[in-house]
N, C-alpha and C positions, 0 to 999 in steps of 0.2 A: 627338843622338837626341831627337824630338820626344816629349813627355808622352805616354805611352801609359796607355788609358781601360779598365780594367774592370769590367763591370755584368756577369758571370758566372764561374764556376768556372774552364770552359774558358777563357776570355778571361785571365783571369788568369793561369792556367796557360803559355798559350803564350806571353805575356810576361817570364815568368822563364824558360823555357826559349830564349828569345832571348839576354834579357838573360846568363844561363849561358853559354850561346855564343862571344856579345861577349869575357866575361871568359875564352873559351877554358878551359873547364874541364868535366870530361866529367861527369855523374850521381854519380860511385863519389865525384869528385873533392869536389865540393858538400856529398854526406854527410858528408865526411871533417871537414871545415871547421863544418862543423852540428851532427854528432855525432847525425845521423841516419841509416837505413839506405840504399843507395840505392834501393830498392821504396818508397821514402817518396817520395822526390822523382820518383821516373815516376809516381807516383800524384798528386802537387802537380800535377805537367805537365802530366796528363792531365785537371785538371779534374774530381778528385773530391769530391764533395761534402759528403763526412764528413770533409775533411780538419780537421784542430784549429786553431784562431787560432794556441794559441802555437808549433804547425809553422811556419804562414805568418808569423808575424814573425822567428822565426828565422833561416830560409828570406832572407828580407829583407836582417836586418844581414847575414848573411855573403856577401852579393850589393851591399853599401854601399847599399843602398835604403832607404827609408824610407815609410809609409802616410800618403798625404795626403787628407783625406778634403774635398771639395768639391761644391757643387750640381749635380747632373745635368744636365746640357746637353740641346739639345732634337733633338739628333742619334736617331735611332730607334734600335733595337739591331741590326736589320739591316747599317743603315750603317755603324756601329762596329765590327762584326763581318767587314764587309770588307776593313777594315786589315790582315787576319790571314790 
């Protein structure tokens, strides 16, 4: 699976909920593992904006992911956005 790019909420959002997928594991299942509710993670999904850092790291480890933070490429967000 190629590095996938987020510069937005949503962007982000639909990445874990792929990555969720991949790992065959349903919303309820995710929370289970997280010790979050699942209304947390449809809302991670969805690209909400108030979500909290330590949801989305959490979120993270129990997904084996980790945040790499690197120079923005000169890709628009349009084009990045198409990925999706």
């Amino acid at each position: 699976m190629a590095r996938p790019i987020a510069r937005s909420e949503k962007q982000l959002g639909a990445i874990l909920r792929r990555i969720r997928k991949h790992h065959g594991l349903t919303q309820s299942q995710l929370g289970g593992k997280t010790g979050l509710r699942q209304a947390t993670i449809s809302k991670l999904e969805a690209g909400a904006p108030a979500t909290r850092l330590a949801t989305i790291m959490i979120t993270l480890a129990a997904l084996d992911l980790e945040l790499a933070v690197c120079p923005r490429s000169q890709a628009r967000t349009e084009d990045i956005e198409d990925l999706f």
